[in-house]
N, C-alpha and C positions, 0 to 999 in steps of 0.2 A: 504493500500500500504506500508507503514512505515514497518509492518510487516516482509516484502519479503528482509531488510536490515537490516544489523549489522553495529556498529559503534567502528570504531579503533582509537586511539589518539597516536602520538607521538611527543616526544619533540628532539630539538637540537640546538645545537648553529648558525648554520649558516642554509640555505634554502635549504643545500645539503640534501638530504634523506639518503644519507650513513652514515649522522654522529647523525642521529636521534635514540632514543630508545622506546619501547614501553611505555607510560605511564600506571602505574597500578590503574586506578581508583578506589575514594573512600578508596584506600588503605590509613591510615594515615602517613606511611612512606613516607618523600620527595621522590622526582627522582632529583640526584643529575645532572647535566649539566655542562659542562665546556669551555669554550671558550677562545679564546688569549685576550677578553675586556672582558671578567665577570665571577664570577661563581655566576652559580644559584642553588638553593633548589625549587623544584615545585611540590604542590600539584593541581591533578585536581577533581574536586568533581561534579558529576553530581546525581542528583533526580530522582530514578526510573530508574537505568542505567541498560540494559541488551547487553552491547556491547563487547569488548574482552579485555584482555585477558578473556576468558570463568571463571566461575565462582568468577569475579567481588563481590564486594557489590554493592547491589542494593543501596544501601542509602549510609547519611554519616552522623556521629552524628554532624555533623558541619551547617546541615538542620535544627536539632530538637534545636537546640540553637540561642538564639537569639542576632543581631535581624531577624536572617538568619527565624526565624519556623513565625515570624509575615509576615516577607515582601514574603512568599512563591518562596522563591527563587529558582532556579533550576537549574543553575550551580555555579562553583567558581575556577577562575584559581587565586591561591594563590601561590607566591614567597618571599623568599629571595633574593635579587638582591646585587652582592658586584662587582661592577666596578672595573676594572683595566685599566690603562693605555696601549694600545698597541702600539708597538714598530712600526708597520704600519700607524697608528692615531696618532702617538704624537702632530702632528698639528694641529687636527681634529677642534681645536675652535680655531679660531684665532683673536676673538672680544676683541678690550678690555674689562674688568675688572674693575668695578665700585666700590668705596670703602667701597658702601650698600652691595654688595654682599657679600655670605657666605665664599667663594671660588672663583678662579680666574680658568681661560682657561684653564691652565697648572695640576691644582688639581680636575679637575670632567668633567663632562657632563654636562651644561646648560640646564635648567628646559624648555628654547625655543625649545630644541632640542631633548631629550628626547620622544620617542612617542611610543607611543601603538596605535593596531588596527589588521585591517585587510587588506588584500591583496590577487591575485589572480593575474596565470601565462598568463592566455588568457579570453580575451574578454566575457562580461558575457551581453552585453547591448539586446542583439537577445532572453536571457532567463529571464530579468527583470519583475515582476508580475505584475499586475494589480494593481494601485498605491502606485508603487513604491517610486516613491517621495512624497507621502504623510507618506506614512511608515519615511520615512529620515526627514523627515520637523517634527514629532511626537520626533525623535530621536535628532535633533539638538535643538527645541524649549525645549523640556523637561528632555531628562533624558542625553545627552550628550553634552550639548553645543557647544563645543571645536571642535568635529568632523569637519572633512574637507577632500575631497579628490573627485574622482573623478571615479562615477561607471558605466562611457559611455566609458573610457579608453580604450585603448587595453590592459593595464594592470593596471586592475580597481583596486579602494587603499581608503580604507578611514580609518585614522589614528586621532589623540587624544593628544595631550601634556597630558605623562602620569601623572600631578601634578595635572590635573582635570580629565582626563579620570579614573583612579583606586579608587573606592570606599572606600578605608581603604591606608592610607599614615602610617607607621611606622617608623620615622627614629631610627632606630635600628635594632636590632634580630628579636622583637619580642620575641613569646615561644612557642615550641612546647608543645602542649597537645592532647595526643589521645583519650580523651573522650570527645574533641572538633573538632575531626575530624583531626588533623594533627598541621600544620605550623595555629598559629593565629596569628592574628595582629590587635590589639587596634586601634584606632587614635589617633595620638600622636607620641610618642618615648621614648626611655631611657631618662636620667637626661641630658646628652649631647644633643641629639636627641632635647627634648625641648630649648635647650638653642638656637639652630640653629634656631629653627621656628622660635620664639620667637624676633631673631635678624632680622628678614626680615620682621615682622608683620604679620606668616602666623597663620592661625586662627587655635585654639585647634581643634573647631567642625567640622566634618567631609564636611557636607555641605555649610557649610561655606570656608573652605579650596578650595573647589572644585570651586566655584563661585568666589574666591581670585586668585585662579590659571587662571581663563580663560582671567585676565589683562597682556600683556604685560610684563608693567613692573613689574610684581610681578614675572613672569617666567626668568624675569634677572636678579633679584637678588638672585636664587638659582641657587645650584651646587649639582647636585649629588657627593656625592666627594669621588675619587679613592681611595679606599681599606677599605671604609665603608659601613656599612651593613644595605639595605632598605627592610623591609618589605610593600609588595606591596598584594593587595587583588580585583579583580574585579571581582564582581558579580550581579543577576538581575534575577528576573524572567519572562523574555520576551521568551526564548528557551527553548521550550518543545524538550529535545531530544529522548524521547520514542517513543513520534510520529510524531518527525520530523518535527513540528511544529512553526513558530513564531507566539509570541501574544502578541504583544500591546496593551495598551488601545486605542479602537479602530479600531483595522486593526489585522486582526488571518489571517494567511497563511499558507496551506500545504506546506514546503520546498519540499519534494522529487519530487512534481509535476512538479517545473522549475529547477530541478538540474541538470547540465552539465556533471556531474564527476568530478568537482576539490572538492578536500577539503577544508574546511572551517580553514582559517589559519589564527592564531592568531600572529603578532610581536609585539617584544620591539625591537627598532630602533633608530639609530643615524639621526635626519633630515640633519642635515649638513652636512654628511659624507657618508649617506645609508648604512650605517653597523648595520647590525643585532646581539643582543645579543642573544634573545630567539626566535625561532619560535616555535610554535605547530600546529600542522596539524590534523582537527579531520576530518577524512576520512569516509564515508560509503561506505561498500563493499555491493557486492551480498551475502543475508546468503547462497544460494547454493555454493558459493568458498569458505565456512569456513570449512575445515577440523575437526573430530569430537576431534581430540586433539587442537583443535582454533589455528591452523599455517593454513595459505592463500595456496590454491591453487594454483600450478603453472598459470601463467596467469593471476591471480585474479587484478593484479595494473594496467594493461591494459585494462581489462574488463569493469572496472571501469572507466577509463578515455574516455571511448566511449557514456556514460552516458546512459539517458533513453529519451525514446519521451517522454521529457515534455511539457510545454504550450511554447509560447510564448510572445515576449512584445505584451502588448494593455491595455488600460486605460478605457474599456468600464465597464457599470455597477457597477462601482464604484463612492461612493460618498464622495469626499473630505469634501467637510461640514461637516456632521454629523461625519464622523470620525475625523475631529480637535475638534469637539464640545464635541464627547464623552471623547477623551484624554483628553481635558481641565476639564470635569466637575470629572474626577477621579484621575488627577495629579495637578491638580490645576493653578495656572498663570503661563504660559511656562514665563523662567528662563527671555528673552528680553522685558518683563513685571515687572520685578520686581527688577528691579536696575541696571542691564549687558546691555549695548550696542554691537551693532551689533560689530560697532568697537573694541571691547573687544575679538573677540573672533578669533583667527586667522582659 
């Protein structure tokens, strides 16, 4: 079935679709983005991508590198992120100001506020798979703590403090290299960049960092801080996008069998304020509305939006057991096992 669809990515600063561009995947060149609170540089990198623009790379040497070629990764949405104050937001944080922290309300974004994730315009609860919440409960025990949100919604969301949600934290640049696939990003930062960690207690190592971020107060005493430059990296190989696929340990799903027609959208978000800095939108069309020069058929975004007869919700023949038992025995003690309390994680 996966076959019978193409896949389109684009980016933009706000939800509007008119201010969106095509992303070129796999390309190593950024897609530069700009907005009234940020500019961003983004690279998007998918594994065995045969989606549009038409003659894509299939790959990205940022796959064969590691630790991307060990952990069999399959996507990677990698940014530069540089905050700016907007003249509509200027109040946007109005908490005080602790004298642990990096920065104060006035100079960043709050690490509380701050989020990445996902989002969706209409109701998705009538197309949820067959255990669904086991799939989520795999996700929040193990590979995302932080997640939270709500996917019975009428506008379903489940979003991430992006200081544990993004797998690679760089405060800095970073460096571009194209034999690395584009925009990288260490864990860590510049000589400044550590000196900030460093003043809050935030941990060098990556995973460490991630499981530092899911406390409270660890998330208030950071600042993203206006007109400085975070290299940000989130990736994983749970989504097969050749064939449309999710696969956890545990729990593998055909996507296009419960798809509605919305795009699968990714935000960086203000919580306190709901202003978007980045959205991306990875869309599947019908391959028959791809023109042989890869521009969309007239009709083609409405077409799509009417989706396909796929399944819907039921929880039968699935087995929760075995599939936490599988996750557990190949990702080892979910994260509320091994030092994080529930209450730790908003």
């Amino acid at each position: 079935m996966a076959e019978n669809y193409v896949l389109r990515i684009t980016a933009g600063p706000s939800y509007d679709a008119t201010t969106h561009v095509e992303v070129p995947v796999n390309n190593p060149e950024p897609t530069s983005i700009k907005g009234d609170s940020a500019d961003i540089q983004l690279n998007v990198r998918i594994h065995n991508y045969s989606g549009l623009p038409l003659g894509s790379p299939s790959t990205s040497a940022y796959f064969s590198t590691e630790p991307h070629a060990h952990n069999q990764d399959q996507y990677s949405i990698s940014l530069r992120f540089t905050p700016h104050k907007s003249v509509s937001h200027k109040d946007e944080l109005s908490r005080t100001a602790e004298d642990t922290r990096v920065g104060t309300a006035d100079e960043g974004i709050s690490g509380r506020d701050l989020q990445f994730g996902n989002d969706f315009d209409r109701p998705i609860r009538d197309k949820l798979p067959p255990g669904f919440n086991t799939a989520l409960s795999i996700v929040r025990w193990w590979i995302d703590p932080g997640l939270d949100g709500d996917a019975y919604a009428d506008k379903p969301y489940l979003y991430g403090p992006a200081l544990s949600s993004f797998n690679s934290l760089h405060v800095g640049a970073g460096v571009f290299d194209a034999k690395k696939g584009g925009l990288w990003f260490e864990e860590g930062g510049d000589e400044e960049g550590m000196k900030a960690r460093q003043a809050v207690g935030m941990p060098d190592d990556r995973k460490a960092r991630m499981k530092w971020a899911l406390r409270d107060d660890s998330k208030s005493k950071w600042f993203f801080e206006y007109g400085k430059t975070y290299g940000l990296d989130f990736y994983n190989p749970y989504i097969d996008f050749r064939n449309l696929a999710l696969k956890l340990p545990g729990y593998n799903l055909p996507i296009v069998k419960y798809w509605d027609g919305q795009g699968l959208r990714y935000v960086l978000r203000n919580k306190q304020t709901g202003e978007a800095y980045l959205v991306i939108v990875f869309t599947i069309y019908m391959r028959e509305d791809v023109n042989d020069d890869g521009t969309l058929k007239e009709g083609a975004a409405e077409r799509v939006l009417e989706g396909i007869n796929g399944g819907t919700s039921s929880h039968k023949d699935h087995d929760e057991k075995t599939a936490l038992q599988e996750a557990e025995a190949i990702l080892g003690p979910r994260v509320a096992d091994s030092g994080t309390s529930a209450d730790d994680v908003d």
